[in-house]
Each structure stands twice: as structure tokens, then as C-alpha cells.
C-alpha positions as CSV (number, residue, x, y, z in Angstrom):
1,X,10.0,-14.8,27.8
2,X,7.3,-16.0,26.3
3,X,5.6,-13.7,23.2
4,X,2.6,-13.2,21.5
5,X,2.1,-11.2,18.2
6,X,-1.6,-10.5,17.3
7,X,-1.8,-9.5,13.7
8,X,-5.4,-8.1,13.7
9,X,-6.1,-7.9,9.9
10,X,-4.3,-11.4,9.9
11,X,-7.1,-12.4,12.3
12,X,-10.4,-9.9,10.4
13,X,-9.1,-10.2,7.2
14,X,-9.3,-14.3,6.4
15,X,-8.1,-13.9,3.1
16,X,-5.0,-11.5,3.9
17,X,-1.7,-12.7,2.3
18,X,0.5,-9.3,3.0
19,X,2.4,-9.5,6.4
20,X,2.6,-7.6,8.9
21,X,6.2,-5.3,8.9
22,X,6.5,-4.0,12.4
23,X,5.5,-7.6,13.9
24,X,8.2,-9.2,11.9
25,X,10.6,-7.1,13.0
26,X,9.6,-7.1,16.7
27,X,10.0,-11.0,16.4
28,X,12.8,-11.0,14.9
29,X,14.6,-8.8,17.7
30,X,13.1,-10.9,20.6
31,X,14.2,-13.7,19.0
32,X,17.9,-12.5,19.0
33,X,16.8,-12.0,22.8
34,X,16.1,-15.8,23.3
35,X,12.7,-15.7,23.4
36,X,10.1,-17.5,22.4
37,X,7.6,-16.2,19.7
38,X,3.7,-17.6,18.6
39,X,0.8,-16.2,17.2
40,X,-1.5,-14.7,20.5
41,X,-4.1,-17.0,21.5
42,X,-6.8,-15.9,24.1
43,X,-6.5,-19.3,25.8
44,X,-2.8,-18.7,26.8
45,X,-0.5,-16.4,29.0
46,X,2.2,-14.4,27.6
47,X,4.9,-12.4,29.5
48,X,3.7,-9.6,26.5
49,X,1.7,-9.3,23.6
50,X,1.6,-7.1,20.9
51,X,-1.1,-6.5,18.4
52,X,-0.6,-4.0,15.4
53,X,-3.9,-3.3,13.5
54,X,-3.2,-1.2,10.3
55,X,-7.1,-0.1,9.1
56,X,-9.4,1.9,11.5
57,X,-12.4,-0.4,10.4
58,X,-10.7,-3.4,11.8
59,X,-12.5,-4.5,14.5
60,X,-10.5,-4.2,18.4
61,X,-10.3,-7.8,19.6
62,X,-12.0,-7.6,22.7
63,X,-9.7,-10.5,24.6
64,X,-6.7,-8.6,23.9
65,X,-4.8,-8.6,27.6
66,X,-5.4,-4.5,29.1
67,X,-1.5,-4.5,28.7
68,X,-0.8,-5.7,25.4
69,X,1.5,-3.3,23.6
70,X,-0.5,-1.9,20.7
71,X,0.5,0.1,17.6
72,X,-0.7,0.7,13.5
73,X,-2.7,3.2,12.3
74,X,-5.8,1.1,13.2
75,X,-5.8,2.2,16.6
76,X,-7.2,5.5,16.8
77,X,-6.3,6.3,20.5
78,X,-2.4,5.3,19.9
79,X,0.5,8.6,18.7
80,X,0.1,9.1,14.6
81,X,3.6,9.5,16.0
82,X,4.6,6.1,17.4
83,X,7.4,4.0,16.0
84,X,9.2,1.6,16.6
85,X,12.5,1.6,18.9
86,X,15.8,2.3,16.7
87,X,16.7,-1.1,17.8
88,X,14.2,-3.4,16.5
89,X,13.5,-0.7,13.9
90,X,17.4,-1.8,12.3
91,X,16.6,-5.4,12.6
92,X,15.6,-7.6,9.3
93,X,12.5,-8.9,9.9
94,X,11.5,-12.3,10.6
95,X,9.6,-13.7,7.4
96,X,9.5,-17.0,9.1
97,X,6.4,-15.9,10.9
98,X,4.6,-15.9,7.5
99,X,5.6,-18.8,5.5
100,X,3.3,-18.2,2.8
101,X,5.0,-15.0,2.0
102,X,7.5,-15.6,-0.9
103,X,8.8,-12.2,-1.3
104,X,10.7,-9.5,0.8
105,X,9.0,-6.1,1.8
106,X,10.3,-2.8,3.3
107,X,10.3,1.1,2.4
108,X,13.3,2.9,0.7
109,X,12.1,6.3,1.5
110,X,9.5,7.4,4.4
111,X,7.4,10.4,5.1
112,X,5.7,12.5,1.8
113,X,6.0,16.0,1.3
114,X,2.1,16.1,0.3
115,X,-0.7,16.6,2.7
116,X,-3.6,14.6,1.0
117,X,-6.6,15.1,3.0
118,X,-7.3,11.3,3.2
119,X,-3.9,10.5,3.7
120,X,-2.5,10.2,7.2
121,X,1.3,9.7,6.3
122,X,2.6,13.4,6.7
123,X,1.0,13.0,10.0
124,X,2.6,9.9,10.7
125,X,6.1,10.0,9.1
126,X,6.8,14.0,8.4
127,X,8.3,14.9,5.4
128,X,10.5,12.3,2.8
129,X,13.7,11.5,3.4
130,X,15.9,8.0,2.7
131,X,15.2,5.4,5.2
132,X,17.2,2.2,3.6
133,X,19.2,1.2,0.8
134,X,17.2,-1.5,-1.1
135,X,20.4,-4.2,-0.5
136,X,19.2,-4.1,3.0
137,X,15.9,-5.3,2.1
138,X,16.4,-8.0,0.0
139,X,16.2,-12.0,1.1
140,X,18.5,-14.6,-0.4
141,X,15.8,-16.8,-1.1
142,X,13.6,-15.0,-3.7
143,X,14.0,-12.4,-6.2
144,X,11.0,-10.5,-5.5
145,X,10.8,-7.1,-3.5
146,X,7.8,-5.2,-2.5
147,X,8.6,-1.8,-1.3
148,X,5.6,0.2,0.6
149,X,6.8,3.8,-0.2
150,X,4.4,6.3,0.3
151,X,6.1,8.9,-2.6
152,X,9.3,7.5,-4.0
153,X,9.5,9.7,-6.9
154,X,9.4,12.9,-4.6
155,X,13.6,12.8,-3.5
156,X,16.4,12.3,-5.8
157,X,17.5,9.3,-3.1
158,X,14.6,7.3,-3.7
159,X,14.7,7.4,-7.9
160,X,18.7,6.8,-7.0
161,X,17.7,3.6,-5.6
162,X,15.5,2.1,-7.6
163,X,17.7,3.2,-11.0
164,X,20.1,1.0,-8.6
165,X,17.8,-1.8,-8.9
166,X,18.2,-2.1,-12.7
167,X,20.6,-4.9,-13.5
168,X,20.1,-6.4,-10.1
169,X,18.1,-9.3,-10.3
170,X,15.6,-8.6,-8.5
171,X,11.7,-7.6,-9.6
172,X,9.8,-4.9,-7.7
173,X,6.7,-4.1,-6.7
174,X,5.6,-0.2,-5.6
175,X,2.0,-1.2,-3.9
176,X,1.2,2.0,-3.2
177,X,1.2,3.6,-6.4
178,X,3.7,6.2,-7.5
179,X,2.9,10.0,-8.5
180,X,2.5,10.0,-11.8
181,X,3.1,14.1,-11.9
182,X,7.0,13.4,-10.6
183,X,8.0,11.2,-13.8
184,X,9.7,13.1,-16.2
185,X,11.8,11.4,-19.4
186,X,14.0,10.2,-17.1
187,X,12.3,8.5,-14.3
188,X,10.3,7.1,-17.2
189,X,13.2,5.4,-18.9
190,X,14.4,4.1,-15.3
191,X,11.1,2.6,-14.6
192,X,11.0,0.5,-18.3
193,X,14.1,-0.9,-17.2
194,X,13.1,-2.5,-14.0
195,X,11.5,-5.8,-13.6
196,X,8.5,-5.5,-12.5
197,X,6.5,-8.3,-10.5
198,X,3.5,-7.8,-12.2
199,X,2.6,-3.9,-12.8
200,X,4.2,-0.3,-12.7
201,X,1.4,1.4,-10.3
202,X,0.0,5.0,-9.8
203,X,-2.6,7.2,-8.7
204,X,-5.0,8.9,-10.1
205,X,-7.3,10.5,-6.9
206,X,-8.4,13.6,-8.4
207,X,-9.2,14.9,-11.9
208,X,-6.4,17.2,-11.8
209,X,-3.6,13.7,-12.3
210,X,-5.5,13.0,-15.0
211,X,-3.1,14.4,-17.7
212,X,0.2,13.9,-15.4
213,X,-1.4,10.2,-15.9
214,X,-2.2,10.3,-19.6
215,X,1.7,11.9,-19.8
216,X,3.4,9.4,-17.9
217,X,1.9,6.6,-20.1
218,X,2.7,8.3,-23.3
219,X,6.4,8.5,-21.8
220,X,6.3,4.6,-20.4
221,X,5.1,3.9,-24.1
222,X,8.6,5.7,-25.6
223,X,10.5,3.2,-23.9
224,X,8.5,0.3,-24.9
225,X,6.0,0.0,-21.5
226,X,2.7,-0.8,-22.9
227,X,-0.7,0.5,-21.2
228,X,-2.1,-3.4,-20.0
229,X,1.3,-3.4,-18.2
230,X,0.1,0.2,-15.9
231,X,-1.8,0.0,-13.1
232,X,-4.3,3.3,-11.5
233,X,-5.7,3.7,-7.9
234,X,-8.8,5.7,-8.2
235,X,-9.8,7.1,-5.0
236,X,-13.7,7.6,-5.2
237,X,-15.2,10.1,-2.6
238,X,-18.9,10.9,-2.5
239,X,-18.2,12.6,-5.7
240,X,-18.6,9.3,-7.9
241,X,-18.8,12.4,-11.1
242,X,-15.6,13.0,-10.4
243,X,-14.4,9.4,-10.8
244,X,-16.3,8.5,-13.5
245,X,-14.5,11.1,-15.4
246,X,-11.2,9.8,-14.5
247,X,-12.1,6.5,-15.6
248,X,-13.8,7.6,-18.6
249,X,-10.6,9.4,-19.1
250,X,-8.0,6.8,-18.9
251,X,-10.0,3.6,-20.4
252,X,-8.9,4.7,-24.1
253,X,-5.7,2.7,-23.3
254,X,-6.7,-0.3,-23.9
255,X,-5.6,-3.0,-21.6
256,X,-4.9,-0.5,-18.7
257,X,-5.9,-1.8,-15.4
258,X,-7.8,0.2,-12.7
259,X,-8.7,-0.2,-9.3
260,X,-11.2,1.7,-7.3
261,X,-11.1,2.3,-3.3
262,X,-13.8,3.8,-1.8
263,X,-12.8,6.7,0.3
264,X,-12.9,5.0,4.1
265,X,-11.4,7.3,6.8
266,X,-12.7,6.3,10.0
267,X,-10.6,9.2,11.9
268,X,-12.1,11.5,10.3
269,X,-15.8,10.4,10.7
270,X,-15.8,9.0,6.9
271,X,-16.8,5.8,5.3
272,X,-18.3,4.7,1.9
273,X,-21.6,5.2,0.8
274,X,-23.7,2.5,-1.0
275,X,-23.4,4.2,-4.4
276,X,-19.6,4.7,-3.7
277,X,-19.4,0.8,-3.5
278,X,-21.5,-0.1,-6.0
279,X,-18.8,2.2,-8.4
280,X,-16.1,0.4,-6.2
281,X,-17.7,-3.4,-6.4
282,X,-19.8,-4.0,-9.4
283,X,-19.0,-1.4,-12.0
284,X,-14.9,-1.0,-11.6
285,X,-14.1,-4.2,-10.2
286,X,-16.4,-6.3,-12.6
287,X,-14.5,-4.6,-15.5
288,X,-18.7,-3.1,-16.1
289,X,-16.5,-0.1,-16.8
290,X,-14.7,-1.2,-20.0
291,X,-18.1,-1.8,-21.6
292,X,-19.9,1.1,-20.5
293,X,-20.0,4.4,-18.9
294,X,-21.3,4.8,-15.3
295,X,-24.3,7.0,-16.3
296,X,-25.8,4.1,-18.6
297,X,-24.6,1.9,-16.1
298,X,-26.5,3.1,-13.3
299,X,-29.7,3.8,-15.9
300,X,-29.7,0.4,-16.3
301,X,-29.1,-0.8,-12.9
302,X,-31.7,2.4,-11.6
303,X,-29.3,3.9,-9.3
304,X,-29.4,7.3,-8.6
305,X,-25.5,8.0,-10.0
């Protein structure tokens, strides 16, 4: 048979370097099959195509084939349910289909026990539980793993596993940002002990993490984790107050890095507003935010903040 995988943020996104999980494994097992795998091009037939599209706002591609086999959470009229078949699910996926990726991914746990309005995981994946051991998802030729759990610190199995990693070799990345309300002295100590890829991350999406924040870094600091070494997603919402607060808040440790994202839930009838990008764009991202607070910053920008 003859494949084609359609990555649509691959295709939207020109400057996207993270790969696409689900297509790597579903190459991977048709591979095993004996078949042949390329990227989907409009111009050619395939015996089947699958697309995965991960963000609502990415665009359908219109010359997808009627009965391409779709899935992600970018495509609104697909299950929040929908997974993958145990069998190509248990496969390691093919990084070949991404050479420029130089590190392994995968998810230790699945599922969160929160229900986060803007989050669709619960929906999606239930409540926590294990899903691998992080053996499993390491490659032989790098050191670096980038596990995508939603809530790691939330089961005993997941801080298990990465109090595993110490020792092992390998650095770590959590992209999605842990909750900083979960670390207690000892998931503190367990997390200065890892190597880290480049930061330890959390959340902070609502005033009330703001001191769960504020403690975690004062723990992290009692094992020698300094603040330029922590990172903070900062949801903003069409409250930009509210964020300003929370940055205003956790700027005082100097060197700390934070990253704004602009509430964008197109399931739900939400995107950004202008102002909410502005704080997103040119006052976080700029680092506008070390030097000044957001009400002098839109005074001098006359923005209605």
C-alpha cells in the first residue's frame, strides 16, 4: 500500500519544529506492514491518507481526499474520544519522518483529574493514570526526552517515574508545564536533580497559583534551582487585569522567564482579542514587562488596558 500522512500544522505552521506523535506512530506500524510511507501530496494517489491537525484555528486543507482518515483535536467534527488502535498505539514511533527532530517525545502519564474550562484533556483522555514507563520512550541516539504530560505531578506513578529519571542520562523536557500546587519538599528535591533540557516549566493561569507558584520557587531555590532556570505559562483571557497581576506578581525573581498565551478556544466560540495580543505579542514577549507594568505600558502606547 501506498501512504500518505498530512501533518496540517506541519503544512500552516512553516516554522513548526515539534512532530507530529500519532503520525509517527501510524508510520511506524504500516511500515512493519510493508508499506510504503510519504508526506501527502495533492498531485498523487494514495491507497489512504491520514491527516492529524492538533489546533482548531488550523486551517482544513481543502484537497484533502473525502476519505482521508482524520484525527487531533483540530478537527472539531471528529470524537474528543478518538484514539488510536492498541496496536499502533504500542508501537515506537517513527522519528525518521522528521529528521530535524533530535530528541524523543511521548507521555508518561495521560488524562488529568482537573476540568480547566479551556482545557479539553479530561474530555479527551478521562482521568490520570500511567500510560508508559519513560525506558520505553527513549531513542538510542540522543539523550534528550520531551514528555507532553498534561498533569504529571497529580499520581504517585508519574513523580515515580521521573525520580526514575535521575541518574539516567537523559535530560527532560515537561512542555506543558507542571502544577505548581502539587510540589511539595519532595517533588521539589526530585525535580533539582533532573537534567533539564533547558527549563523546569509551570503554570500560572489564574491568580489563585500565584502563591503555589511563588512556593514552588522558594522550595526549587532550597535545593539550589535558581529563578532564570523556571519557566510560567500565563494564560491571558479577556481579563488582561488578571494577568497583569500575575506577572506583576512573579517578575520580582529576577531572571524568571514567562510566556503568555492568549486564550484561543475555537470549540467553544473563543479567540483573542486585540488587547489580549498586544499583552501576548509586544508587552510579554518583548520582555516590555520586565521594565514596566502593563498600566504605564498601555498609557504610553494609548491602549485602553
Amino acid at each position: 500500500m501506498k501512504i500518505g500522512l498530512h501533518d496540517a500544522e506541519r503544512e500552516y505552521l512553516k516554522n513548526k519544529h515539534f512532530p507530529n506523535y500519532a503520525l509517527m506512530k501510524i508510520s511506524a506500524w504500516h511500515k512493519a506492514q510493508g508499506d510504503a510511507i510519504e508526506w501527502w501530496n495533492p498531485l498523487y494517489k494514495y491507497d489512504r491518507v491520514y491527516s492529524s491537525k492538533v489546533f482548531d484555528f488550523t486551517p482544513v486543507d481543502p484537497y484533502l481526499p473525502e476519505d482521508a482518515i482524520r484525527g487531533g483535536t483540530g478537527y472539531r467534527d471528529i470524537p474528543m474520544s478518538q484514539t488510536l488502535p492498541t496496536e499502533i498505539d504500542d508501537i515506537f514511533p517513527d522519528y525518521s519522518i522528521y529528521p530535524e527532530c533530535d530528541f524523543a517525545i511521548g507521555y508518561l502519564t495521560r488524562g488529568c483529574p482537573n476540568n480547566c474550562r479551556w482545557c479539553v484533556v479530561p474530555q479527551k483522555e478521562g482521568k490520570i493514570q500511567p500510560y508508559r514507563t519513560w525506558e520505553k520512550l527513549v531513542r538510542q541516539d540522543t539523550d534528550k526526552l520531551v514528555l507532553m504530560d498534561n498533569n504529571i505531578l497529580a499520581c504517585e506513578y508519574g513523580i515515580t517515574q521521573l525520580e526514575s529519571l535521575i541518574g539516567s542520562g537523559y535530560q527532560i523536557d515537561l512542555n506543558q508545564g507542571m502544577d505548581a500546587r502539587l510540589v511539595n519538599d519532595r517533588v521539589a528535591h526530585i525535580l533539582s536533580q533532573l537534567r533539564w533540557i533547558r527549563y523546569i516549566r509551570f503554570s500560572c493561569d489564574q491568580k489563585a497559583q500565584i502563591e503555589p507558584v511563588k512556593r514552588t520557587i522558594e522550595l526549587l531555590g532550597n535545593y539550589g534551582v535558581k529563578p532564570y532556570r523556571v519557566f510560567i505559562y500565563l494564560l491571558v483571557t479577556t481579563d488582561i487585569r488578571d494577568a497583569a497581576e500575575r506577572v506583576e506578581a512573579l517578575k520580582e525573581y529576577k531572571g524568571i522567564n514567562l510566556f503568555a498565551q492568549a486564550e484561543r478556544n475555537e470549540r467553544l466560540g473563543i479567540s483573542p482579542n486585540k488587547l489580549q495580543l498586544e499583552f501576548q505579542q509586544r508587552y510579554i514577549y518583548s520582555g516590555r514587562y520586565r521594565k514596566e507594568i502593563w498600566e504605564h505600558y498601555c498609557e504610553r502606547k494609548n491602549l485602553k488596558g
